[in-house]
C-alpha positions as CSV (number, residue, x, y, z in Angstrom):
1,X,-30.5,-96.2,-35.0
2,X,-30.2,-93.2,-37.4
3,X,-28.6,-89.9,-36.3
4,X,-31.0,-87.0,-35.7
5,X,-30.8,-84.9,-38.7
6,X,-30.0,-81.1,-38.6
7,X,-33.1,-78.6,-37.6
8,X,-35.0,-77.3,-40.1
9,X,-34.1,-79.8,-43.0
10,X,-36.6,-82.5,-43.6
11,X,-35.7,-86.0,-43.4
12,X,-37.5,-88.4,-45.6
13,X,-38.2,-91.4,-43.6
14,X,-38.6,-94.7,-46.1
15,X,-37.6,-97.8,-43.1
16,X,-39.4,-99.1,-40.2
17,X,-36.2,-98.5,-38.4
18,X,-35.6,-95.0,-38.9
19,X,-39.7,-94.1,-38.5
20,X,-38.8,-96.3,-35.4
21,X,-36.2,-93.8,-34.1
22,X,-38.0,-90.7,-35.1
23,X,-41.2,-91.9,-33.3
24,X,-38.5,-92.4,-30.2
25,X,-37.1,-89.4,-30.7
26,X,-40.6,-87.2,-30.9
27,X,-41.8,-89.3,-28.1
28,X,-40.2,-86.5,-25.6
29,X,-42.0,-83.2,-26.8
30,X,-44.8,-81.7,-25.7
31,X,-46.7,-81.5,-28.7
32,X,-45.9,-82.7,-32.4
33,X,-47.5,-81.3,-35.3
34,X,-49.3,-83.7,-37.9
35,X,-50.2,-83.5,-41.5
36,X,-51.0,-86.1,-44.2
37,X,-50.9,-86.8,-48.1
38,X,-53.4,-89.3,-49.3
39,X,-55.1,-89.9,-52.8
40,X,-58.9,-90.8,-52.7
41,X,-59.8,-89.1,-56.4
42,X,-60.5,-93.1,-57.4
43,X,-60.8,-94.9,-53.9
44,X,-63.3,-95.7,-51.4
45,X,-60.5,-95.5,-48.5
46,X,-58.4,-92.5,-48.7
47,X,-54.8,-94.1,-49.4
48,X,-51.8,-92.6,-47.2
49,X,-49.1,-91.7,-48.7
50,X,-47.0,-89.5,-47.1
51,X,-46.7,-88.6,-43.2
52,X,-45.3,-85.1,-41.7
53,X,-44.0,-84.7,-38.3
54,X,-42.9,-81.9,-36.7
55,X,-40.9,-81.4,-33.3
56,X,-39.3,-78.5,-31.7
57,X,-36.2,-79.5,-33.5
58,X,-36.9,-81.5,-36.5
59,X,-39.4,-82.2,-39.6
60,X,-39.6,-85.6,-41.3
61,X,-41.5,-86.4,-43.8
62,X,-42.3,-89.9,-43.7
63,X,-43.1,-92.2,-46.7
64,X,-46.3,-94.5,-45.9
65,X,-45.9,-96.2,-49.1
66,X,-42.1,-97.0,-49.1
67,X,-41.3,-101.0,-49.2
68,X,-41.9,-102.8,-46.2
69,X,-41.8,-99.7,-44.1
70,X,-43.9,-100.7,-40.6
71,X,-45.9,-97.7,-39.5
72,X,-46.6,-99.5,-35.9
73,X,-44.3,-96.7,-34.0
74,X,-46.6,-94.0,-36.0
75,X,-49.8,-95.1,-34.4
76,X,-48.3,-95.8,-30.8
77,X,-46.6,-92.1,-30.8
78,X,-50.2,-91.0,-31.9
79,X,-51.7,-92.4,-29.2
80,X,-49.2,-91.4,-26.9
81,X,-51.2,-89.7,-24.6
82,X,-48.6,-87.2,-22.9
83,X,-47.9,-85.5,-26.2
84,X,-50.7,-83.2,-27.9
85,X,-50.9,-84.3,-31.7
86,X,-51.6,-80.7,-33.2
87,X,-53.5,-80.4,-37.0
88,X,-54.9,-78.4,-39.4
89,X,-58.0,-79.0,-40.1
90,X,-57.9,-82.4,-38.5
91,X,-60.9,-84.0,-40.0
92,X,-59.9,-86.3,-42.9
93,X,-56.3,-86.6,-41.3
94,X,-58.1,-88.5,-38.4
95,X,-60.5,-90.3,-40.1
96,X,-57.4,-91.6,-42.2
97,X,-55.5,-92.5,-39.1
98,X,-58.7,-93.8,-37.1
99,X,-58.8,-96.3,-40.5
100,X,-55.5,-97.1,-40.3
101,X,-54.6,-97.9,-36.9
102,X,-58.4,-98.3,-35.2
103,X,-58.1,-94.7,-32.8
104,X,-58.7,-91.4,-33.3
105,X,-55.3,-89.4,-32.3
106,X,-55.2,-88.3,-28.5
107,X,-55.1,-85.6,-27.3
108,X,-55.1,-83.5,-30.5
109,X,-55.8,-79.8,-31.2
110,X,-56.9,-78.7,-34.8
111,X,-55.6,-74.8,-35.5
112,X,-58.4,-74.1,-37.7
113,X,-61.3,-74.3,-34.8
114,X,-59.2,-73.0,-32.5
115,X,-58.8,-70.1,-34.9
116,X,-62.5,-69.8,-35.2
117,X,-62.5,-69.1,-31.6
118,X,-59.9,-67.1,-31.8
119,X,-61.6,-65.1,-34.4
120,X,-60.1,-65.4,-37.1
121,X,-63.3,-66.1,-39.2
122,X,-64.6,-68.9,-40.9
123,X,-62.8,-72.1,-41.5
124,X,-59.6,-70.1,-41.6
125,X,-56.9,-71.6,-44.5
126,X,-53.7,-72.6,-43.1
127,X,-51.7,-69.9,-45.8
128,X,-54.5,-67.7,-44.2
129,X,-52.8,-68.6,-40.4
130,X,-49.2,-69.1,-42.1
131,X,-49.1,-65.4,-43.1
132,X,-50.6,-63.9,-39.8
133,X,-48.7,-65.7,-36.9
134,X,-46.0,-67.0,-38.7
135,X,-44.8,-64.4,-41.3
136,X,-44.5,-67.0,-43.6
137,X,-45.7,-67.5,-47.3
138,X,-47.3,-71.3,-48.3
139,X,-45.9,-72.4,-52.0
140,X,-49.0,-73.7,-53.3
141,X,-47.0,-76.0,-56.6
142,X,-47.6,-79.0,-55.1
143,X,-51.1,-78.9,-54.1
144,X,-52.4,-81.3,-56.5
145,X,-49.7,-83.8,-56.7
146,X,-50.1,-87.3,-57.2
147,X,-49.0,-88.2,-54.0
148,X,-48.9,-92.3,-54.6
149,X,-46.4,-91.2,-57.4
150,X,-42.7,-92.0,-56.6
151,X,-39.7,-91.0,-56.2
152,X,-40.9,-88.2,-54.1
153,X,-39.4,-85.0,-55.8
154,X,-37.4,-82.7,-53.6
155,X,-39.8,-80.1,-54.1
156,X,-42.5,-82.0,-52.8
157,X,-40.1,-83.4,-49.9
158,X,-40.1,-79.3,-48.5
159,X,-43.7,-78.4,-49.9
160,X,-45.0,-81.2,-47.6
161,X,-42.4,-80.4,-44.8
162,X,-43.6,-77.0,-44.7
163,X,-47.1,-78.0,-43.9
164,X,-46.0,-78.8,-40.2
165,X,-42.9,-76.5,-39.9
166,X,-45.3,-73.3,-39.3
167,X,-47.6,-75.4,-37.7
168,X,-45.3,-75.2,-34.5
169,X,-45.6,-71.5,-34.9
170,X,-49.1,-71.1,-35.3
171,X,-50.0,-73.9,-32.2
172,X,-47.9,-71.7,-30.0
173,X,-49.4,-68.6,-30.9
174,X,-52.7,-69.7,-30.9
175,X,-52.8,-71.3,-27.9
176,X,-51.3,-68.5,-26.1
177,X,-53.9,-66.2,-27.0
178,X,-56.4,-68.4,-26.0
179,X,-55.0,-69.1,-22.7
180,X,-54.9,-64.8,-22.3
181,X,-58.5,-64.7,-23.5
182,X,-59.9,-67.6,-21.3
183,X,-60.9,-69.9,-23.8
184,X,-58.9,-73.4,-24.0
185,X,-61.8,-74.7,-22.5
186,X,-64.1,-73.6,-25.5
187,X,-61.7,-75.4,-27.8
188,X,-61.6,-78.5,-25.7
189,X,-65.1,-79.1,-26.0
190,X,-64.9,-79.2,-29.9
191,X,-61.6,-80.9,-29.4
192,X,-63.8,-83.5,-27.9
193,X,-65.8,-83.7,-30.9
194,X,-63.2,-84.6,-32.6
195,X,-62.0,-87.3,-30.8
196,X,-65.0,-89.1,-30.7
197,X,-65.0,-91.8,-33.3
198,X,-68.3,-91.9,-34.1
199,X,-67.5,-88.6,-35.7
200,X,-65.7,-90.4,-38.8
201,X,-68.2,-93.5,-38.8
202,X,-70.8,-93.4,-41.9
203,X,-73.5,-95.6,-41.2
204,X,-75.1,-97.1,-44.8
205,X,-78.8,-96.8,-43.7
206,X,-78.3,-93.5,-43.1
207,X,-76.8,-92.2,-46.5
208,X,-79.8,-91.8,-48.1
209,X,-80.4,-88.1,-45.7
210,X,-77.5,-87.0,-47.3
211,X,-79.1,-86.8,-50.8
212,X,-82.2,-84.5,-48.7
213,X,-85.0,-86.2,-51.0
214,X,-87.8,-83.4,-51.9
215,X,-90.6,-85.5,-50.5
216,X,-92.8,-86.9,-47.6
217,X,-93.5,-90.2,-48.9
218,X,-92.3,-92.7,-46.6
219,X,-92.3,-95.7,-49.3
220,X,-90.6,-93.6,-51.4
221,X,-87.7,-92.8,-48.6
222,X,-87.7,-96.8,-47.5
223,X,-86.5,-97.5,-51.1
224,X,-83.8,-94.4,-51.4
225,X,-83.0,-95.6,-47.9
226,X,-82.4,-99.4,-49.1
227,X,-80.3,-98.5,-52.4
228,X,-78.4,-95.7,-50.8
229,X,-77.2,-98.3,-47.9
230,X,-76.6,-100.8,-51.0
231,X,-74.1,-98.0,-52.7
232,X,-72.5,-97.5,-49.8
233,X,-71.6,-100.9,-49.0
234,X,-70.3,-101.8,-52.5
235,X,-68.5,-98.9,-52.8
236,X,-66.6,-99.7,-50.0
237,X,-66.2,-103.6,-51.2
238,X,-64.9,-102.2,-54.5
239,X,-62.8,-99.6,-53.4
240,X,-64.3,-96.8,-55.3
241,X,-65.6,-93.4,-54.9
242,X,-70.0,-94.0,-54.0
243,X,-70.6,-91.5,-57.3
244,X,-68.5,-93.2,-59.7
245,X,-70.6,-96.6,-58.6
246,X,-73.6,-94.9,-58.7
247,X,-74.3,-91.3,-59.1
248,X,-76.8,-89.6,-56.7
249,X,-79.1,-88.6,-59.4
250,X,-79.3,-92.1,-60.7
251,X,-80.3,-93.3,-56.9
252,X,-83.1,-91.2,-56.5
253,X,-84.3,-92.1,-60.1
254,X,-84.3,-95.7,-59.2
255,X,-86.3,-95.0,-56.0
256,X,-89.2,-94.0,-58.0
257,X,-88.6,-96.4,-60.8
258,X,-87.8,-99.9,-58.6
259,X,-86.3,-101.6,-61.7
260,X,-87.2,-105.4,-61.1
261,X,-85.1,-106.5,-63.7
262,X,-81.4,-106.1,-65.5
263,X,-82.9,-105.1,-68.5
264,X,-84.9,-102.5,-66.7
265,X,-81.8,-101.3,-64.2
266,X,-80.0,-100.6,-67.5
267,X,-82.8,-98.3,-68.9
268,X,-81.7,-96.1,-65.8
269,X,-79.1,-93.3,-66.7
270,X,-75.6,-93.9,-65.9
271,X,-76.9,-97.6,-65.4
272,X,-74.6,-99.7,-68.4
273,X,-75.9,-103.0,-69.4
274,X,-73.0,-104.7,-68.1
275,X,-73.5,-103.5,-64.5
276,X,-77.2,-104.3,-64.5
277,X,-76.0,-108.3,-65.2
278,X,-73.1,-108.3,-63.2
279,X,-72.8,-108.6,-59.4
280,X,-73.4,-105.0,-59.1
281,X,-76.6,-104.8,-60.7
282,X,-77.5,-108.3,-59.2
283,X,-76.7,-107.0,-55.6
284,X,-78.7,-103.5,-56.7
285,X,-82.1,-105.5,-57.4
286,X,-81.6,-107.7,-54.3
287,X,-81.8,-104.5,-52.5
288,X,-84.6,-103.0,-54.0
289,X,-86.7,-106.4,-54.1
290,X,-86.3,-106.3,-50.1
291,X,-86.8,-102.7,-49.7
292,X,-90.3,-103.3,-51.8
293,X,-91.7,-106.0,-49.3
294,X,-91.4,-103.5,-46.0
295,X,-94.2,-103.0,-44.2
296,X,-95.6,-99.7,-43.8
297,X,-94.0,-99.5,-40.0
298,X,-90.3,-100.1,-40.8
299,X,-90.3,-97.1,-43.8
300,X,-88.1,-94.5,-41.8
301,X,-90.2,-91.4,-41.0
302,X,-89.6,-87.9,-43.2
303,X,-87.1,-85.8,-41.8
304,X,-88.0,-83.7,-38.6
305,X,-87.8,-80.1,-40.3
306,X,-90.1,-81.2,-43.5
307,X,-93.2,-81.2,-41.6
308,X,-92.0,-78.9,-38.5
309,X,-93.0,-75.6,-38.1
310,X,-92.4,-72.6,-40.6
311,X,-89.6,-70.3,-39.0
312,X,-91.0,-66.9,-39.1
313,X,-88.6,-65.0,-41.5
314,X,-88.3,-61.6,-39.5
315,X,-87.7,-63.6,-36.3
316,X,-84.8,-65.9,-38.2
317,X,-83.3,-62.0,-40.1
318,X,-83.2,-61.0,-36.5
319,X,-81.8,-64.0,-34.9
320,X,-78.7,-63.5,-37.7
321,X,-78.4,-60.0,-36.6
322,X,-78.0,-60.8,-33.0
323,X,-75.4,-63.7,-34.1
324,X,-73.1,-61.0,-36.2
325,X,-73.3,-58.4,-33.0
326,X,-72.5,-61.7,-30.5
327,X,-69.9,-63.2,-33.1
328,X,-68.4,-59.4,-33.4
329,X,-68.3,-58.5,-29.6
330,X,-66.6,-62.2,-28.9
331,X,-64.3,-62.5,-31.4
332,X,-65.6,-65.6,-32.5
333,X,-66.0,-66.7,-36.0
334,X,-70.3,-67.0,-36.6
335,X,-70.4,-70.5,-38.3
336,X,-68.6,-71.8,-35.0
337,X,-71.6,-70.5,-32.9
338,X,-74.5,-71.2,-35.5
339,X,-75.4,-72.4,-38.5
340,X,-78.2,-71.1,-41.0
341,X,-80.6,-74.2,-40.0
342,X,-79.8,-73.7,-36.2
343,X,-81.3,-69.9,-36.7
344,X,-84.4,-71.7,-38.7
345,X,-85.0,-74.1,-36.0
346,X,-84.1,-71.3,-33.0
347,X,-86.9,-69.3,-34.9
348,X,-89.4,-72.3,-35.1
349,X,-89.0,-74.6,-32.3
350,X,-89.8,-73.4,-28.4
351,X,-86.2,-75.3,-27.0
352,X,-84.5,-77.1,-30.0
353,X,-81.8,-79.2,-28.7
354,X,-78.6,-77.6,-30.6
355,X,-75.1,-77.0,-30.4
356,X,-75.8,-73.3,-29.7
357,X,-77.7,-73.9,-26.6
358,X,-75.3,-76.1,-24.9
359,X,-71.6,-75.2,-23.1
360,X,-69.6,-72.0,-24.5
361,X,-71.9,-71.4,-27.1
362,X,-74.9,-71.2,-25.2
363,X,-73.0,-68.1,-22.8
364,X,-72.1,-66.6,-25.7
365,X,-75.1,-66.7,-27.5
366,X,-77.6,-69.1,-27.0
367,X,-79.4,-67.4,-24.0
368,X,-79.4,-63.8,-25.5
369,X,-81.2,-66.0,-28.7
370,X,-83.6,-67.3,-26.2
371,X,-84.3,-63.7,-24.5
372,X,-84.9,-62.1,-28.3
373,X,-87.5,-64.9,-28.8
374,X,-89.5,-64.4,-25.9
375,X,-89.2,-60.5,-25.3
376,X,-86.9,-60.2,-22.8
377,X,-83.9,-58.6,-25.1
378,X,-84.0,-56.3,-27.8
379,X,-81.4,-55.0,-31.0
380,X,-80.6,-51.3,-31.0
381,X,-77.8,-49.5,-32.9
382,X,-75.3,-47.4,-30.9
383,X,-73.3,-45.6,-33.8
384,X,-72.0,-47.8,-36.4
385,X,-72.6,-50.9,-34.0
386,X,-75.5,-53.3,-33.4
387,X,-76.0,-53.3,-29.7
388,X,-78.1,-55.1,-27.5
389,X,-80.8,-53.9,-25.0
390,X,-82.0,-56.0,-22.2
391,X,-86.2,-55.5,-21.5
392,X,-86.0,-56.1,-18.0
């Protein structure tokens, strides 16, 4: 078993044996902080490279693609469910780990929605969270290396060390302020969003809503539905990135076209004659032959919000007044409370069922958006402030 290496100097970890003995060793504190390298610029899969772990004593930096190195100790201290796994911005980190050993880290705690509660705006930068509750500067050099390159350089040992060194610092501070402020609970339910693997999971027959097609025609939608699912599913069989198979432009293109041939798949653009004849383009027409045949009751139905209601636009100006005055007098960053098409639907539909009107969001601003639709509150201005007046 290696020796524990001195505090603050990063170890680089390239043997099962010695990630073995780290994981042991971390396996005691109370939380660890966690950040990832990968490469996914010409993959499918994001492809781990590097690992960073931080505990009250050490930082290692942990080699995923070193020679034989068996990253079994890695998942099991993730999952480890006495020791809070601590992020920031935990999104593609998880999905990466969810891929690579089948569970989402747990219990984790991601520093950037917890600093949108804390109110420190909008998808806060860690540099941003660095600088203001750990004095400390990020050296951006390394942002863009190629991570799957190696040897490692020293440089890029401490730049990616650094990632979960003031993590520590930021956690503590964070956490502390929300305890003061009574909010822990607020970040545990998006915590809980987080940990839900369904979070990660994209569905192919439902990439096509992604590309938000411009139309109500349900054959139309069946078709973008079929070939959208198709892309998807090669992409991921190939191991490349869904626009470099086929761009988005080209899919909705083919939906209105339906191509029943290779020589008219290749008259698409960004279609090459030899993908129209190989297994691509053979796989492509399959897909669109089959999507052709549906009958009229299995085309999927036009999204909700093309053929809802219009949101009135003085109600929805109003509704992101009150949201500015609620975000301001909480503390709370406003994207974390509501989004642009939650105000449209607030303004349109009599009891939507959204994030805003559910848990901490719905006491902080959900039912004072319900009282300004119906009359019952009102928007004044008391001095340089937007203030709000209750209508009995």
């Amino acid at each position: 078993m290696s020796r524990r290496p001195p505090a603050e100097i990063p170890a680089l970890i390239t043997t099962s044996a010695d990630l073995a003995a780290l994981c042991e060793r971390l396996s005691g504190e109370a939380f660890v902080t966690v950040d990832t390298e990968f490469m996914r610029e010409r993959t499918y899969w994001p492809e781990l490279c590097v690992v960073q772990l931080g505990g009250a004593g050490e930082v290692a930096v942990v080699d995923a693609l070193a020679e034989g190195i068996d990253l079994a100790p890695l998942g099991a201290l993730l999952a480890n469910p006495e020791i809070v796994k601590v992020f920031h911005a935990a999104r593609q980190d998880v999905e990466i780990f969810l891929l690579k050993f089948g569970a989402v880290p747990t219990p984790l705690f991601d520093t950037q929605v917890a600093a949108m509660v804390a109110g420190f705006g909008d998808q806060v930068s860690y540099d941003g969270l660095a600088r203001a509750l750990a004095g400390a500067q990020i050296d951006k050099a390394h942002r863009f290396s190629d991570w799957s390159a190696r040897p490692l350089s020293a440089s890029q040992i401490a730049y990616a060390a650094a990632d979960v060194t003031h993590l520590r610092r930021i956690y503590v501070a964070l956490k502390e302020r929300l305890e003061r402020e009574g909010r822990l609970d607020w970040v545990a339910e998006e915590m809980a969003v987080l940990a839900e693997p369904a979070t990660y999971r994209t569905e192919p027959e439902n990439a096509w809503e992604r590309l938000k097609p411009r139309t109500t025609n349900r054959r139309f939608l069946g078709m973008l539905r079929a070939i959208a699912a198709w892309r998807e599913r090669e992409a991921q069989r190939i191991n490349i990135p869904r626009q470099r198979l086929v761009k988005d432009e080209t899919l909705l293109e083919l939906a209105a076209t339906t191509p029943d041939s290779p020589a008219e798949l290749a008259r698409a653009r960004g279609i090459s004659e030899g993908f129209a004849k190989g297994r691509s383009g053979t796989g492509l027409l399959a897909a669109i032959k089959e999507a052709r045949s549906l009958p009229e009751s299995a085309l999927p139905e036009p999204p909700k919000d093309r053929h809802g209601p219009s949101p009135s636009p003085a109600l929805v100006a109003l509704l992101k007044v009150l949201l500015a005055a609620k975000s301001e007098e909480h503390h709370v960053a406003p994207k974390l409370l509501a989004s642009s098409e939650d105000l449209d639907r607030l303004a349109a539909e009599a009891q939507p069922d959204l994030p805003a009107l559910h848990g901490w969001r719905r006491e902080v601003f959900g039912e004072a958006a319900l009282a300004l639709k119906s009359g019952r509150l009102a928007l004044g201005v008391d001095g340089r402030r937007i203030k709000v007046i209750g209508a009995g």
